[in-house]
C-alpha positions as a Markdown table, in Angstrom:
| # | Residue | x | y | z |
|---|---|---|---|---|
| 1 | Unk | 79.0 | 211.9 | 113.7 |
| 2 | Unk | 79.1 | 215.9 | 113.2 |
| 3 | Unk | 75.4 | 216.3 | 112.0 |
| 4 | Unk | 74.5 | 219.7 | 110.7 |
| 5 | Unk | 70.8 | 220.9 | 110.1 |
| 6 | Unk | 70.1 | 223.7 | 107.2 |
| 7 | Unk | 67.0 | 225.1 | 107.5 |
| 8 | Unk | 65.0 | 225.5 | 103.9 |
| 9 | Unk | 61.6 | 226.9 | 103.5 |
| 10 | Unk | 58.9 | 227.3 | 106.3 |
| 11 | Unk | 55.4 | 228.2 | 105.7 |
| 12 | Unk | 51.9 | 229.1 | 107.8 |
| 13 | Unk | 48.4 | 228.0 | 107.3 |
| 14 | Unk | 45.5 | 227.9 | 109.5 |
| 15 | Unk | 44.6 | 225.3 | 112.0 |
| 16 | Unk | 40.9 | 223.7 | 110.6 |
| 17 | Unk | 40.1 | 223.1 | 114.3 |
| 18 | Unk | 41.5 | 226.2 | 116.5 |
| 19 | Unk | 41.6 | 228.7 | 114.0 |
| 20 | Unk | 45.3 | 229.8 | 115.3 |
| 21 | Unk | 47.8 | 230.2 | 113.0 |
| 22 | Unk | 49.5 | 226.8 | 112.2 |
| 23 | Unk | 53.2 | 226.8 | 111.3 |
| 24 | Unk | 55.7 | 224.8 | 109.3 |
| 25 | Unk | 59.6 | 225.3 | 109.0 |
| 26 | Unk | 61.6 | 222.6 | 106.4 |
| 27 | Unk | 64.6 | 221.5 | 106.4 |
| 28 | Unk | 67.7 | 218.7 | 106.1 |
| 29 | Unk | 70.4 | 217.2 | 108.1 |
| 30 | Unk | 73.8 | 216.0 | 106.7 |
| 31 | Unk | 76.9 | 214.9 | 108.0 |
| 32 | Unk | 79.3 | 216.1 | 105.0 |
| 33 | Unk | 77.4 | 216.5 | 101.7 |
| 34 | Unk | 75.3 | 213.6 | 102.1 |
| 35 | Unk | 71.9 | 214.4 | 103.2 |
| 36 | Unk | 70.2 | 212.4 | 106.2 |
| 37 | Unk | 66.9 | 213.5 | 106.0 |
| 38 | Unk | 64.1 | 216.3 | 105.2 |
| 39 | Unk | 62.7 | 217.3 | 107.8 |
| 40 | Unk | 58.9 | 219.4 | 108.8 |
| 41 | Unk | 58.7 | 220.7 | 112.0 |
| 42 | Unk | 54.8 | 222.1 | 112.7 |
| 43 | Unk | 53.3 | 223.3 | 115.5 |
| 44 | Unk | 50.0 | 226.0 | 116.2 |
| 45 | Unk | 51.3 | 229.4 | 117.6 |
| 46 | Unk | 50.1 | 230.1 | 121.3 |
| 47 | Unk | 48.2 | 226.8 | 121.3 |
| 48 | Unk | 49.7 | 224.9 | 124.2 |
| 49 | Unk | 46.3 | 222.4 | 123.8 |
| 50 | Unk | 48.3 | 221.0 | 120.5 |
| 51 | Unk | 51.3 | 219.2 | 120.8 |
| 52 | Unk | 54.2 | 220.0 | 118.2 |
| 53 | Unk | 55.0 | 217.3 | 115.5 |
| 54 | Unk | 58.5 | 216.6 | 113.9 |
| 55 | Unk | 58.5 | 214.3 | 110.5 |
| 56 | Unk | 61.3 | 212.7 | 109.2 |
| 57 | Unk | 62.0 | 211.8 | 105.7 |
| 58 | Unk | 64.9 | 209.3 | 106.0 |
| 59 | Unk | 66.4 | 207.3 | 102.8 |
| 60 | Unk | 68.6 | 208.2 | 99.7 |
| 61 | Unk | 68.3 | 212.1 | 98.4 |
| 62 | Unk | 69.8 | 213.8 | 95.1 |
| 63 | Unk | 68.8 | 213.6 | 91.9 |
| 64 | Unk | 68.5 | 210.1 | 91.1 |
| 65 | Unk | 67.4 | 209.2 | 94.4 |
| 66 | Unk | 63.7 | 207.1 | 94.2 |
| 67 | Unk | 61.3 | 208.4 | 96.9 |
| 68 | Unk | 59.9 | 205.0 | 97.6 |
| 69 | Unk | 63.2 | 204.0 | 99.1 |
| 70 | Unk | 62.6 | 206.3 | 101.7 |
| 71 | Unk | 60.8 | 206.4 | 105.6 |
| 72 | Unk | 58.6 | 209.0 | 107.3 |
| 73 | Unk | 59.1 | 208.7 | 110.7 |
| 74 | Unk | 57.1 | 211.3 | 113.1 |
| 75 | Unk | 57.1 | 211.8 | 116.5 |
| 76 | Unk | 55.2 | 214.8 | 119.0 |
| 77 | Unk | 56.7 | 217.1 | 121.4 |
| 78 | Unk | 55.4 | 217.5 | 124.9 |
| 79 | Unk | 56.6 | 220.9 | 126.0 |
| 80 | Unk | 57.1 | 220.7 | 129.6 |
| 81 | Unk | 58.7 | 223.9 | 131.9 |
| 82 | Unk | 62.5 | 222.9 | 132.2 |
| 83 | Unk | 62.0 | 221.0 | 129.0 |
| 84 | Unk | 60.1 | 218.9 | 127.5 |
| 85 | Unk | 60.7 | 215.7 | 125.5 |
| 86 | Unk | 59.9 | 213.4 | 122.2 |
| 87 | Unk | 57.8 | 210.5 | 121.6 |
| 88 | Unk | 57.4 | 208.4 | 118.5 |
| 89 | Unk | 54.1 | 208.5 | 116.9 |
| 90 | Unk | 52.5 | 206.6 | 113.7 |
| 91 | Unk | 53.2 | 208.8 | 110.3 |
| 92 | Unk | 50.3 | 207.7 | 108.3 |
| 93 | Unk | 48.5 | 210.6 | 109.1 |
| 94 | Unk | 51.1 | 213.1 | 108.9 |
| 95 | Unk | 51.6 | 215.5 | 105.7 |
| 96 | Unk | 54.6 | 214.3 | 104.9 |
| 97 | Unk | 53.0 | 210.6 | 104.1 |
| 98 | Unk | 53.2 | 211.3 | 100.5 |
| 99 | Unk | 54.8 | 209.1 | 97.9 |
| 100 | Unk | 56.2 | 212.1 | 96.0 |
| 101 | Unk | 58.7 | 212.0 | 99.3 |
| 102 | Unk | 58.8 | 208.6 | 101.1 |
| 103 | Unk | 57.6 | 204.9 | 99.9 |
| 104 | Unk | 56.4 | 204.1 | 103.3 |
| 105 | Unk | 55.2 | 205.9 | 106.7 |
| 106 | Unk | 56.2 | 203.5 | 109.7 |
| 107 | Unk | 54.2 | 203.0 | 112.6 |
| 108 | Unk | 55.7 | 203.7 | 116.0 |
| 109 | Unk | 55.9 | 200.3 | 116.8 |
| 110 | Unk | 57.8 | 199.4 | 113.7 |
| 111 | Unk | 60.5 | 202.3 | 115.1 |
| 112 | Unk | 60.6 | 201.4 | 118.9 |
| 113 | Unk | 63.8 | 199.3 | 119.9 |
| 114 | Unk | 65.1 | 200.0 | 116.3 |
| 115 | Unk | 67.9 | 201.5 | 114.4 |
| 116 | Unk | 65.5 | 203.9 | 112.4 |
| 117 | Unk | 65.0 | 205.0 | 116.6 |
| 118 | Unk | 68.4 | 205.7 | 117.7 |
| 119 | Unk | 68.9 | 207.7 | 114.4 |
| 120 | Unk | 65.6 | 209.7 | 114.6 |
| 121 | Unk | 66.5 | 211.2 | 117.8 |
| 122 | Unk | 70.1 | 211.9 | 117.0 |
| 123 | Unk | 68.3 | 213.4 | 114.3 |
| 124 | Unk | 66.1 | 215.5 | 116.3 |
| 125 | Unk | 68.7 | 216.1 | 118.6 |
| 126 | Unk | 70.6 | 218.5 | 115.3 |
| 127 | Unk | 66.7 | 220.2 | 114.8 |
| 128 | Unk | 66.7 | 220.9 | 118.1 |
| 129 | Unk | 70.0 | 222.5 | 118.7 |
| 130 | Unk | 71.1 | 223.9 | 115.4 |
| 131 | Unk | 67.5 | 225.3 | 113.6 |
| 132 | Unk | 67.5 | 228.6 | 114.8 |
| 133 | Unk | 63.6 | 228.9 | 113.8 |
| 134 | Unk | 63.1 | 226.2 | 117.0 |
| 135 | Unk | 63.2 | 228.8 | 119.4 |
| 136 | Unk | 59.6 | 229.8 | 119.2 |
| 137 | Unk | 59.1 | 226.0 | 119.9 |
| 138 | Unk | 61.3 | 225.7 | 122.9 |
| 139 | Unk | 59.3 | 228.8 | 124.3 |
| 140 | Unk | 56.5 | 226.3 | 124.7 |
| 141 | Unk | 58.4 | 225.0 | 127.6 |
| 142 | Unk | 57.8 | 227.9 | 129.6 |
| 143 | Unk | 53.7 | 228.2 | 128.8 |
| 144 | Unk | 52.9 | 224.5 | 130.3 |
């Protein structure tokens, strides 16, 4: 599957418990003109003390797609010098839990062993290599 990530909007706002600037890029992943998924990537500049977060909005998009047949799926980065690596975490805390975008956030034992797992990292896998705005999060690697 030739997955293709397209970067959209991206956004800052302050972290409520550091103070350091907090940062947010957007985005989707298709294979041909059918959308995968919506991504938010967000992690706090120069705070290593965080660990980066990756949400996934996975269902049916376009116009007459319904939000509540979609996923949020999240996972966290732990940055780690020669590269670091995923883990699946519960969404019901994340941003993107929000009905205006998915029906459900899963927990990450409802994702473990599962289809929804296998595709979230092949997801992530696109993010990771094709999202030019990553970069600043792979340099994370390097400050652990």
């Amino acid at each position: 599957m030739d997955l293709k990530a397209t970067p959209l909007k991206e956004s800052s706002t302050t972290c409520e418990c550091c103070g350091k600037i907090s940062r947010i890029i957007c985005g989707e992943v298709s294979v041909g003109d059918k959308t995968l998924t919506i991504y938010y990537v967000q992690w706090i500049v120069d705070a290593t003390e965080h660990q980066p977060n990756i949400d996934l909005v996975l269902g049916p998009w376009g116009a007459d797609a319904d939000p509540g047949e979609r996923v949020l799926i999240s996972l966290a980065y732990d940055a780690r010098p020669g590269g670091g690596g995923f883990t699946l975490i519960d969404s019901e805390t994340r941003p993107a839990n929000s009905r205006a975008l998915c029906g459900r956030a899963l927990k990450r034992e409802e994702v473990i062993g599962t289809l929804f797992a296998q595709e979230a990292f092949q997801l992530v896998d696109a993010i990771w290599l094709h999202d030019p705005r990553i970069l600043e999060l792979k340099s994370l690697d390097n400050q652990r």
